[in-house]
Backbone as XML, in Angstrom:
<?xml version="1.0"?>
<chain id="A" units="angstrom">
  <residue number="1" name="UNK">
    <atom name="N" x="111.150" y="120.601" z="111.516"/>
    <atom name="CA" x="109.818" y="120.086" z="111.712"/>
    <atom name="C" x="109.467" y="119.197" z="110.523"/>
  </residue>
  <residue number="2" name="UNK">
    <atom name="N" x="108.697" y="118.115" z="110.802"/>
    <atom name="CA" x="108.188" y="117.381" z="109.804"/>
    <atom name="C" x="106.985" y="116.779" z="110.187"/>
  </residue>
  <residue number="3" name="UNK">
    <atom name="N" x="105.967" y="117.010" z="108.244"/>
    <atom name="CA" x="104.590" y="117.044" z="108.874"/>
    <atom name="C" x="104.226" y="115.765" z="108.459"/>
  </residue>
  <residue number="4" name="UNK">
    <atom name="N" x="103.211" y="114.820" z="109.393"/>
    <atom name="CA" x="102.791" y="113.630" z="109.055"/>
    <atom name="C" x="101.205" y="114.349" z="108.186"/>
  </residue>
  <residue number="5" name="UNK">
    <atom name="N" x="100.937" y="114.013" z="106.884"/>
    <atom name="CA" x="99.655" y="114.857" z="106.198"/>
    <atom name="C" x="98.473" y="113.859" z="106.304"/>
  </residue>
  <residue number="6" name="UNK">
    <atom name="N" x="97.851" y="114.372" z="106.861"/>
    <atom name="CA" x="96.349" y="113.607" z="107.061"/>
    <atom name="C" x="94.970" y="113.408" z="105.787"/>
  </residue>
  <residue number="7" name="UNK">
    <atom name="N" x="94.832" y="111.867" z="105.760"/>
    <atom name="CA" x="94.247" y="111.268" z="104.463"/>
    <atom name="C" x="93.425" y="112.427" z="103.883"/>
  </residue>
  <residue number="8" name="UNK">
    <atom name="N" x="92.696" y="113.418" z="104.291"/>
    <atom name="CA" x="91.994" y="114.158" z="103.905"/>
    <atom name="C" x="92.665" y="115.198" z="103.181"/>
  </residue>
  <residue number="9" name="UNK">
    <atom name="N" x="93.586" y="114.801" z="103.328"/>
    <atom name="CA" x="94.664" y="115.978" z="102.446"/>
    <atom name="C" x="95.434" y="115.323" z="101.389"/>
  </residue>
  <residue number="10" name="UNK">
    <atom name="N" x="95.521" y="116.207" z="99.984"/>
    <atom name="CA" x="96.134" y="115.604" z="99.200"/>
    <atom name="C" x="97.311" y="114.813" z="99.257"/>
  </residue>
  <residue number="11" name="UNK">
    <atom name="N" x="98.106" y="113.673" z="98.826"/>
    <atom name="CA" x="99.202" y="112.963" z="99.099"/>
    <atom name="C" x="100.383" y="113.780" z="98.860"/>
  </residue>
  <residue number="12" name="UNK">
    <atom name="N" x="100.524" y="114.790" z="97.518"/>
    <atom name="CA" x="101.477" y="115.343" z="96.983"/>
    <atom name="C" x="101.631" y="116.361" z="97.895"/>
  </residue>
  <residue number="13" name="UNK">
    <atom name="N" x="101.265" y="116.730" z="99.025"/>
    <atom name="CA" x="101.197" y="118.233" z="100.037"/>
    <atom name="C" x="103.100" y="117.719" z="100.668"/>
  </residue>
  <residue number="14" name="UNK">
    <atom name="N" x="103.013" y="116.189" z="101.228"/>
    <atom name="CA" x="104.021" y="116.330" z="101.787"/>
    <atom name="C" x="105.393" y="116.473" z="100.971"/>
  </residue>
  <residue number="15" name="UNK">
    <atom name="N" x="105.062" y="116.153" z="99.744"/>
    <atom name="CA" x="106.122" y="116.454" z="98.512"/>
    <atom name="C" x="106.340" y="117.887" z="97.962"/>
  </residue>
  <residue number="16" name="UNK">
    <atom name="N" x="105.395" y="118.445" z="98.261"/>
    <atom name="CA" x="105.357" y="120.252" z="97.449"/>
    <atom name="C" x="105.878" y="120.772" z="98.637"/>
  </residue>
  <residue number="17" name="UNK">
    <atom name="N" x="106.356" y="120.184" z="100.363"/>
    <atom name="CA" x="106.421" y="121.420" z="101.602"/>
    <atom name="C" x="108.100" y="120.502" z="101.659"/>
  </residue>
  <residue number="18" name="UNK">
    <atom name="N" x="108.397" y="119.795" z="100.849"/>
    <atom name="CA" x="109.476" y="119.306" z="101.584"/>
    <atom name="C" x="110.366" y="119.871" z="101.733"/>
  </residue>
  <residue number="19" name="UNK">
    <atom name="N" x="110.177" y="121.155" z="100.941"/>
    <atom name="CA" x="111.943" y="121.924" z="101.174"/>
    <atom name="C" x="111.803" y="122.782" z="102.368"/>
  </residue>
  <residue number="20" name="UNK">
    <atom name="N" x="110.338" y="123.122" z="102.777"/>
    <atom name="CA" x="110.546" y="123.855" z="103.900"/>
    <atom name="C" x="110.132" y="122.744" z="105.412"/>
  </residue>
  <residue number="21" name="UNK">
    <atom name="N" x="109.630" y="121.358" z="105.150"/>
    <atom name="CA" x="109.403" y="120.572" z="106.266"/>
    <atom name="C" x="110.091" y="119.322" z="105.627"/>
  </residue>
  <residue number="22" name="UNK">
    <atom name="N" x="111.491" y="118.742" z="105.754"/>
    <atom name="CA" x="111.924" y="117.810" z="105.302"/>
    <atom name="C" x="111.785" y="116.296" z="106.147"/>
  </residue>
  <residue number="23" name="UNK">
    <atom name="N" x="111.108" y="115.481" z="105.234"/>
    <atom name="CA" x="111.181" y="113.982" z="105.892"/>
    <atom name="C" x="109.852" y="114.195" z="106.480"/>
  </residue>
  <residue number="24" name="UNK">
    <atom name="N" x="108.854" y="115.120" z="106.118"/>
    <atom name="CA" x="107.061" y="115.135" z="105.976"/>
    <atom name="C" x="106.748" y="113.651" z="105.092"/>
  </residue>
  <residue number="25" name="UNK">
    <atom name="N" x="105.747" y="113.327" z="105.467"/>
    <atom name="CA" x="104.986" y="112.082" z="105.125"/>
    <atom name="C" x="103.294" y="112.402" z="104.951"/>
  </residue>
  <residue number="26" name="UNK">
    <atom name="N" x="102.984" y="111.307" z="103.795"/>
    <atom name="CA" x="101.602" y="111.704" z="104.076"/>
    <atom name="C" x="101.099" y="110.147" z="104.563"/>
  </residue>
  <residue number="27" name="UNK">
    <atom name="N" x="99.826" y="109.763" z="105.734"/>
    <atom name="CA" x="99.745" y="109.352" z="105.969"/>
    <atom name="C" x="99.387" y="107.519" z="105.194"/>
  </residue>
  <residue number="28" name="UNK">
    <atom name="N" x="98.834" y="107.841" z="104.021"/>
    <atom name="CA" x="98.779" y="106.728" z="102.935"/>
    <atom name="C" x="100.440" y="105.984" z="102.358"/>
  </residue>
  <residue number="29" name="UNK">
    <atom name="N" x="101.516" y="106.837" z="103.024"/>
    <atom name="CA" x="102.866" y="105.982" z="102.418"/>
    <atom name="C" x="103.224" y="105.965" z="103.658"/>
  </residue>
  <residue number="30" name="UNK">
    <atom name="N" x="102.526" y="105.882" z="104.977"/>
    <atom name="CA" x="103.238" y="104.954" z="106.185"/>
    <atom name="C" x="101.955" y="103.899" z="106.240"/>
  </residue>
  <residue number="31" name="UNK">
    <atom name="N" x="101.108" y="103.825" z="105.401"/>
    <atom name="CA" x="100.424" y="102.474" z="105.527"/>
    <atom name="C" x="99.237" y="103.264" z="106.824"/>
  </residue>
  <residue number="32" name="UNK">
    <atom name="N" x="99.112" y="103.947" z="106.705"/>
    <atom name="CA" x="98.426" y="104.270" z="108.051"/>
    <atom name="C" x="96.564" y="105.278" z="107.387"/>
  </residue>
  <residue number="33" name="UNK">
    <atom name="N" x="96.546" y="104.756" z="106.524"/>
    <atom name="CA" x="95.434" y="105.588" z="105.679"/>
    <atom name="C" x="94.166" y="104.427" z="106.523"/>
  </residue>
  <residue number="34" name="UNK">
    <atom name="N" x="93.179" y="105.088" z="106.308"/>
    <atom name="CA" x="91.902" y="104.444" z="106.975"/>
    <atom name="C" x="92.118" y="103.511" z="108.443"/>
  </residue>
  <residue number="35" name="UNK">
    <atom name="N" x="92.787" y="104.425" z="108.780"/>
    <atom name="CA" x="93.161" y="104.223" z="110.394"/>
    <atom name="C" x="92.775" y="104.933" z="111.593"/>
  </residue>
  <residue number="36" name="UNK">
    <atom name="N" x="92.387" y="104.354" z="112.913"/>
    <atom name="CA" x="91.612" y="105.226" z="113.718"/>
    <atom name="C" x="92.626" y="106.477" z="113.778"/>
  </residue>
  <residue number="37" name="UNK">
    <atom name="N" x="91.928" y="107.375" z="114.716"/>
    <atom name="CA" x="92.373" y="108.566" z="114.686"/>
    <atom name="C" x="93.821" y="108.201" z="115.876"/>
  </residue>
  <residue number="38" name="UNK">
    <atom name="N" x="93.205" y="107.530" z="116.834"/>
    <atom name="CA" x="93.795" y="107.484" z="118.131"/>
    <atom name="C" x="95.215" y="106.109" z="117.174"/>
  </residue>
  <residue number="39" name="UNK">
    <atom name="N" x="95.370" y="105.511" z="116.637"/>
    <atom name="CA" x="96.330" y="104.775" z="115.635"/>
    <atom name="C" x="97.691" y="106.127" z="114.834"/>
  </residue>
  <residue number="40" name="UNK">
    <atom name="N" x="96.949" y="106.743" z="114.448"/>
    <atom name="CA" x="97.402" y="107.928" z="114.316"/>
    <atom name="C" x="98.215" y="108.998" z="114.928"/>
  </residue>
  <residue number="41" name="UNK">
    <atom name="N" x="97.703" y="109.284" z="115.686"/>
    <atom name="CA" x="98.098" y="110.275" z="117.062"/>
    <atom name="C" x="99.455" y="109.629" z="117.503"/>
  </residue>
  <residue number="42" name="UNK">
    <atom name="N" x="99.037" y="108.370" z="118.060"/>
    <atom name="CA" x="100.738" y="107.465" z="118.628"/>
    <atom name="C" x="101.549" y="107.396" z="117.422"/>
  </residue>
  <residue number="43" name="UNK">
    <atom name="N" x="101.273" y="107.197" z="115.874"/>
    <atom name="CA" x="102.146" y="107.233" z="115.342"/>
    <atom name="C" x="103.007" y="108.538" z="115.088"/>
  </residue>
  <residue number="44" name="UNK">
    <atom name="N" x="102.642" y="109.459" z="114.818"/>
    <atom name="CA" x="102.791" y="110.994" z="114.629"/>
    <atom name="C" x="103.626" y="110.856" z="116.582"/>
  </residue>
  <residue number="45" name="UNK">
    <atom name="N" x="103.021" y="110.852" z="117.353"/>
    <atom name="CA" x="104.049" y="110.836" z="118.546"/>
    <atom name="C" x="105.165" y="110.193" z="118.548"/>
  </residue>
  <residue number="46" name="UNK">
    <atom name="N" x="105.300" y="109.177" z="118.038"/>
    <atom name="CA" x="105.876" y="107.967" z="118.539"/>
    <atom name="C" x="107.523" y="108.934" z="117.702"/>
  </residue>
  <residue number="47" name="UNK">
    <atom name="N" x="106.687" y="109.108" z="115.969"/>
    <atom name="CA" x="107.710" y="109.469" z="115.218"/>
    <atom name="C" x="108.465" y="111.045" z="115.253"/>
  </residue>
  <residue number="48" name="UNK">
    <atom name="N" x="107.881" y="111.843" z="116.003"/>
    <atom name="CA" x="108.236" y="113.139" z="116.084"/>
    <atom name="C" x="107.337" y="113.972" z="114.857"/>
  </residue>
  <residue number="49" name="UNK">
    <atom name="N" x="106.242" y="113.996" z="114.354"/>
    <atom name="CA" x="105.611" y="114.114" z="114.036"/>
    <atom name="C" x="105.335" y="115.481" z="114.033"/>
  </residue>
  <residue number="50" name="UNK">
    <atom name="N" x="104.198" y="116.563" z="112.985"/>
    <atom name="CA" x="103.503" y="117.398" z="113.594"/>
    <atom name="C" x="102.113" y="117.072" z="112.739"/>
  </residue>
  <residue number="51" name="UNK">
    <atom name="N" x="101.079" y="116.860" z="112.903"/>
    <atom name="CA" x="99.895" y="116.353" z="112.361"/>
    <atom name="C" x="99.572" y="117.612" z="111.725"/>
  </residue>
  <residue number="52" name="UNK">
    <atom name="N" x="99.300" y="117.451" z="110.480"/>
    <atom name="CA" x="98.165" y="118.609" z="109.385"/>
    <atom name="C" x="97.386" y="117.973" z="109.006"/>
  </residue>
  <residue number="53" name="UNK">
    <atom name="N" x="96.324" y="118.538" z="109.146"/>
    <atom name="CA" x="95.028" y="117.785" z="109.164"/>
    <atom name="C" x="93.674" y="119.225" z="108.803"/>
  </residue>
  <residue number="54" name="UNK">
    <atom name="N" x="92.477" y="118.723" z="108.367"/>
    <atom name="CA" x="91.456" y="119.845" z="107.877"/>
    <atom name="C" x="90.186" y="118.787" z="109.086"/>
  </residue>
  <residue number="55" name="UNK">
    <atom name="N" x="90.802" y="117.999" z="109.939"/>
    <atom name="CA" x="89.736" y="117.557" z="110.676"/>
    <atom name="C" x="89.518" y="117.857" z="112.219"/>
  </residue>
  <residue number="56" name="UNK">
    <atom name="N" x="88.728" y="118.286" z="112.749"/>
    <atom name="CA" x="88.228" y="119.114" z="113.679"/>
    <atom name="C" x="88.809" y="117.841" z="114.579"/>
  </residue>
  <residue number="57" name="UNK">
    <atom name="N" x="88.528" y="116.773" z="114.704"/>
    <atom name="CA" x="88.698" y="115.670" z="115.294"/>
    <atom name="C" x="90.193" y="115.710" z="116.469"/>
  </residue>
  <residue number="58" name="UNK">
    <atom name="N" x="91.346" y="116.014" z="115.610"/>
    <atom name="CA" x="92.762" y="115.904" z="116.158"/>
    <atom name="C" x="92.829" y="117.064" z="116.672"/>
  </residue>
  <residue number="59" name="UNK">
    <atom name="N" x="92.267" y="118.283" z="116.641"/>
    <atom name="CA" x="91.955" y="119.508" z="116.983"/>
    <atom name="C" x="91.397" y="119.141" z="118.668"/>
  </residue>
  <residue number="60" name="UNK">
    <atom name="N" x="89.902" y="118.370" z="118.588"/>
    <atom name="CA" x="89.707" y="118.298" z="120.226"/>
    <atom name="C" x="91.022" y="117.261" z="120.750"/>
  </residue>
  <residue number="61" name="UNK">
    <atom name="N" x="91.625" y="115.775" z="119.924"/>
    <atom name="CA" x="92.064" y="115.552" z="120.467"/>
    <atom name="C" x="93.761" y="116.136" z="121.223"/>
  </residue>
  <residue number="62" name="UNK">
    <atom name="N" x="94.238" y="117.443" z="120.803"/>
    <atom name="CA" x="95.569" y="118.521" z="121.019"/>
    <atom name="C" x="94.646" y="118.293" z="122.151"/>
  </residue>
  <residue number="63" name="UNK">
    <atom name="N" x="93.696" y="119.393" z="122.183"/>
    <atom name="CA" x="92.940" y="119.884" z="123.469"/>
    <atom name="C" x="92.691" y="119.215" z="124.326"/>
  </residue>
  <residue number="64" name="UNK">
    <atom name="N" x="92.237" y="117.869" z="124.443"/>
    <atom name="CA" x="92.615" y="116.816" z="125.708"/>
    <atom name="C" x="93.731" y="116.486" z="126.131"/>
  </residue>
  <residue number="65" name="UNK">
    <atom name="N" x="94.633" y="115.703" z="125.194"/>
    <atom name="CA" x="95.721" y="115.256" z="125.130"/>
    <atom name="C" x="96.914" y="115.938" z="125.552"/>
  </residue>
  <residue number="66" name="UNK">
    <atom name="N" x="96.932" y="117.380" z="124.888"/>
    <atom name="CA" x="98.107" y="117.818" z="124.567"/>
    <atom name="C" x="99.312" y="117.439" z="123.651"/>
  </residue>
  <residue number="67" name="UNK">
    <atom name="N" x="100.149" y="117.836" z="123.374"/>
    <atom name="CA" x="101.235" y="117.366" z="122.763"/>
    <atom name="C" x="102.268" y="116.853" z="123.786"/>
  </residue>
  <residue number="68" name="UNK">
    <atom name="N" x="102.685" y="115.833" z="123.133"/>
    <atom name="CA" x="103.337" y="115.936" z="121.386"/>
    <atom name="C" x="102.037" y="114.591" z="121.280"/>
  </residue>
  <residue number="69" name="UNK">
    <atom name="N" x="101.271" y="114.594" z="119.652"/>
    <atom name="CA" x="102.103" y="115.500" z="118.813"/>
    <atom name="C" x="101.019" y="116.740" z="118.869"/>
  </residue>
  <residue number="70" name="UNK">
    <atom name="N" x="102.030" y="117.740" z="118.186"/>
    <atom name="CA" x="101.601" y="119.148" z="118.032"/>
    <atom name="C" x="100.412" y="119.006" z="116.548"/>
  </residue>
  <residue number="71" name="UNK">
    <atom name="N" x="99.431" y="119.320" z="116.520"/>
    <atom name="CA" x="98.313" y="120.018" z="115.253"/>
    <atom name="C" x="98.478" y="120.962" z="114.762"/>
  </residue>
  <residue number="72" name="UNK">
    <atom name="N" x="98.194" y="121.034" z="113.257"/>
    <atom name="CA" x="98.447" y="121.932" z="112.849"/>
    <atom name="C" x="96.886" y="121.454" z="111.832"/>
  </residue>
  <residue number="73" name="UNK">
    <atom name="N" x="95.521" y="122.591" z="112.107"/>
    <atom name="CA" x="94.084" y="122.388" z="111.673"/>
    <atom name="C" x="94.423" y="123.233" z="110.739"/>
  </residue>
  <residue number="74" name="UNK">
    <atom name="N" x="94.063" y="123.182" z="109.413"/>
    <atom name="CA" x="93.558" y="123.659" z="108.460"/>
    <atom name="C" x="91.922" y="124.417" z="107.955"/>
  </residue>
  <residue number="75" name="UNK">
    <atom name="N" x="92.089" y="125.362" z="109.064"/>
    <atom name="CA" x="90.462" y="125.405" z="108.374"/>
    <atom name="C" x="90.136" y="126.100" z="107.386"/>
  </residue>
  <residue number="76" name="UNK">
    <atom name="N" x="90.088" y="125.557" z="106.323"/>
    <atom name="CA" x="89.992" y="126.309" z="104.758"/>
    <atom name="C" x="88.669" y="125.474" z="103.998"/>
  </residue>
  <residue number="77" name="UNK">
    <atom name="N" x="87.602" y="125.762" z="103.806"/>
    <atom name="CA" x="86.963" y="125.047" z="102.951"/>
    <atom name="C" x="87.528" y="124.350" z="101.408"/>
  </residue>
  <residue number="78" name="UNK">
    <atom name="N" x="86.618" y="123.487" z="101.010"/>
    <atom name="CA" x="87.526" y="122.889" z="99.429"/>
    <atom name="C" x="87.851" y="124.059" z="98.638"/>
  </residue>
  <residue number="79" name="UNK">
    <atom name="N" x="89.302" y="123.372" z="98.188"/>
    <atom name="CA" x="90.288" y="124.201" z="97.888"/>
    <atom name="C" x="91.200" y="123.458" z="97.265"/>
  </residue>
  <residue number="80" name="UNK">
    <atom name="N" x="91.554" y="123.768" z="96.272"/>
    <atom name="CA" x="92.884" y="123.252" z="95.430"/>
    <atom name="C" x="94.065" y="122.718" z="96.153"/>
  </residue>
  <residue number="81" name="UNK">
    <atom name="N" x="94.838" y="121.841" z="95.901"/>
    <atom name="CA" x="96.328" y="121.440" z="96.828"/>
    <atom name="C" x="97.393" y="122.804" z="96.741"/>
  </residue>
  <residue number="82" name="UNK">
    <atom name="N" x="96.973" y="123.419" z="95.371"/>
    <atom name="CA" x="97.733" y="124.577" z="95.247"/>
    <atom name="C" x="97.297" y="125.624" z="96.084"/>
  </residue>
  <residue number="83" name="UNK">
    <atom name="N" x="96.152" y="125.766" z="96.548"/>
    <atom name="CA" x="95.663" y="126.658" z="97.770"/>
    <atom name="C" x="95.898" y="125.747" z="98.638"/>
  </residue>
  <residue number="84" name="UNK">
    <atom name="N" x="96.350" y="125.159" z="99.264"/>
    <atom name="CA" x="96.880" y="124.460" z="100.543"/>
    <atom name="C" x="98.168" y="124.721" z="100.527"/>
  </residue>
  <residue number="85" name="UNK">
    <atom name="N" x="98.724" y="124.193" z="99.549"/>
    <atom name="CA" x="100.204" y="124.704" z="99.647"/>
    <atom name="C" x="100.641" y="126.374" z="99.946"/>
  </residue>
  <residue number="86" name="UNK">
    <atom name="N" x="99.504" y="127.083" z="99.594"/>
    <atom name="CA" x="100.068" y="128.578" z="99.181"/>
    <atom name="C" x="99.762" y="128.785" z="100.822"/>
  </residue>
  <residue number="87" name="UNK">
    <atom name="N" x="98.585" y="128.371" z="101.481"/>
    <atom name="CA" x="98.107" y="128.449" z="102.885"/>
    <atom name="C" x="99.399" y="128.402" z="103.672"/>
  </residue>
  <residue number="88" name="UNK">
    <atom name="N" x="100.045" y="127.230" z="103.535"/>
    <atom name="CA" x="101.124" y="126.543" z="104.249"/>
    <atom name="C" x="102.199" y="127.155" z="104.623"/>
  </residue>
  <residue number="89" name="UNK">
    <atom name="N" x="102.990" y="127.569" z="103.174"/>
    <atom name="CA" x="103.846" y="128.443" z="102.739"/>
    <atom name="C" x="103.412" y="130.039" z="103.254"/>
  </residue>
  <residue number="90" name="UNK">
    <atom name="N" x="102.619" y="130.687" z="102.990"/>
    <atom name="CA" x="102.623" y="131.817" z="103.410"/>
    <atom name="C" x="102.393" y="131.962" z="104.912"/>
  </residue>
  <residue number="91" name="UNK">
    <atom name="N" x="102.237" y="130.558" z="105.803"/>
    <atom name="CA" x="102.224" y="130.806" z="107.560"/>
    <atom name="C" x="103.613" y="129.987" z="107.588"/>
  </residue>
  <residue number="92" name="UNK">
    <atom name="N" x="104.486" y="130.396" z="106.972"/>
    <atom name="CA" x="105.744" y="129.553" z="107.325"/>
    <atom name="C" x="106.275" y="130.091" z="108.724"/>
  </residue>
  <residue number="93" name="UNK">
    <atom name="N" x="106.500" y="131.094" z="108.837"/>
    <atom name="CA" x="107.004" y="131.571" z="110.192"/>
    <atom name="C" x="106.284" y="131.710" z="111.607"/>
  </residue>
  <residue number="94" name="UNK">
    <atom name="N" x="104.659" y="131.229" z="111.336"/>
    <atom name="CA" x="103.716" y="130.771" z="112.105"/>
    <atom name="C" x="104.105" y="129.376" z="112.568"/>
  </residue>
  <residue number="95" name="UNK">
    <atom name="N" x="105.001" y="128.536" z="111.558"/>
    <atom name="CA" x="104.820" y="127.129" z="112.005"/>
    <atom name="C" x="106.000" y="127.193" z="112.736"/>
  </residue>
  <residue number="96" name="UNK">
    <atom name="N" x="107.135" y="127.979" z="112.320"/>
    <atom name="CA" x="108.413" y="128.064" z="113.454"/>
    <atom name="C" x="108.154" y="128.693" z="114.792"/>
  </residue>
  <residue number="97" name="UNK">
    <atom name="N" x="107.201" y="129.471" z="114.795"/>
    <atom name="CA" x="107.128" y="130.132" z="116.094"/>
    <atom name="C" x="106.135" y="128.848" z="117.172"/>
  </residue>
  <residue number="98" name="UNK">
    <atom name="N" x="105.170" y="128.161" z="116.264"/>
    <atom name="CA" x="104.672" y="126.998" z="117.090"/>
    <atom name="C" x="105.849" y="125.827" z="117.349"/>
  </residue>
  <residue number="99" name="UNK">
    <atom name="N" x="106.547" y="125.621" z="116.269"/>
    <atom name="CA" x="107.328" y="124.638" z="116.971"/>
    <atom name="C" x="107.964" y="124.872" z="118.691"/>
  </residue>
  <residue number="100" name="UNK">
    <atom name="N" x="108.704" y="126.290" z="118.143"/>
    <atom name="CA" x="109.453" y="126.554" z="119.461"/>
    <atom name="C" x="108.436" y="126.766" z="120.442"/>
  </residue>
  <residue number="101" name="UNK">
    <atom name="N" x="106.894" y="126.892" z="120.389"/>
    <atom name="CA" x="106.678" y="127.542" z="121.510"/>
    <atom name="C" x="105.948" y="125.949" z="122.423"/>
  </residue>
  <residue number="102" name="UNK">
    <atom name="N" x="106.598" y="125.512" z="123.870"/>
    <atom name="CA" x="106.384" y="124.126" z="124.111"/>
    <atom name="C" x="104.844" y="124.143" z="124.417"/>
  </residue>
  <residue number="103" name="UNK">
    <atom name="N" x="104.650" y="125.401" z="125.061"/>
    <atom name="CA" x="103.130" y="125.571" z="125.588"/>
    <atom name="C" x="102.311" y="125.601" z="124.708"/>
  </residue>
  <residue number="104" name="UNK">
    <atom name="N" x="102.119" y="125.434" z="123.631"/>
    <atom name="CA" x="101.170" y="125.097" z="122.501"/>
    <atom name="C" x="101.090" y="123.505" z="121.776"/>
  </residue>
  <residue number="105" name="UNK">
    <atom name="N" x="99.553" y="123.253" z="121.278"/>
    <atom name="CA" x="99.905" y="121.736" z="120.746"/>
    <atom name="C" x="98.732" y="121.928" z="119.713"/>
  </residue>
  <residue number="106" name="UNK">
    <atom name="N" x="98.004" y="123.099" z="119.364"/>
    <atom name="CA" x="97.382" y="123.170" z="118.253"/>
    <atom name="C" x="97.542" y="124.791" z="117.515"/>
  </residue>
  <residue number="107" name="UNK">
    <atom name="N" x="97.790" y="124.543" z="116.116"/>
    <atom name="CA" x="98.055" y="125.720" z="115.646"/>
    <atom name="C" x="96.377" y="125.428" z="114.466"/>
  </residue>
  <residue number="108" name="UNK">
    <atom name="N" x="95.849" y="126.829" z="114.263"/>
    <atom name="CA" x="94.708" y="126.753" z="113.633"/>
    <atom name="C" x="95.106" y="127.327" z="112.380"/>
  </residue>
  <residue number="109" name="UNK">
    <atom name="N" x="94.585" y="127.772" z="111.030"/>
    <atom name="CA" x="95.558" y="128.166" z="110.172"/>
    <atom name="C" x="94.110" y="128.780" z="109.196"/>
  </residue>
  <residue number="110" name="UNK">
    <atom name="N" x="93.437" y="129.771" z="108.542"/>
    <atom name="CA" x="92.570" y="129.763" z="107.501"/>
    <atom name="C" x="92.448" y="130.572" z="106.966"/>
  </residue>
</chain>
């Protein structure tokens, strides 16, 4: 799995998860920062993507849409990157069981 990290999230997230999500991106080094949401979504599809994001937004759009791509919402109030990371890391086997499972396209996490 590899996570495309959404502007609202620190840049260094996709660098601190890479050993457990390799070839994660954050959305400011594909050029894709202050971009609609729906700009987004196709890219994260297009690329095999799984969106992490703390915005409710990609959340309704799983729920219309469906996947791919798959969400992964953060709902944690402000919080250190090091409490994001520790969030991340300690649902590691949450994010393998969403990958495999096809009938899902939003995982909630807090």
């Amino acid at each position: 799995m590899k996570l495309l990290v959404d502007e609202n999230l620190p840049p260094r997230l996709a660098h601190e998860l890479a050993d457990l999500f390799p070839e994660s991106v954050h959305v400011s080094s594909v050029d894709l920062g202050s971009t609609p949401d729906e700009v987004i979504w196709e890219h994260a599809k297009a690329h095999g993507f799984v969106f992490l994001t703390k915005d409710k937004d990609f959340a309704n759009l799983s729920l219309a849409w469906g996947a791919p791509p798959k969400v992964v919402l953060l709902l944690i109030g402000n919080c250190s990157a090091t409490e994001l990371i520790k969030l991340v890391r300690n649902n590691a086997v949450r994010f393998s069981d969403f990958e495999s499972d096809a009938g899902r396209s939003l995982l909630i996490l807090r």
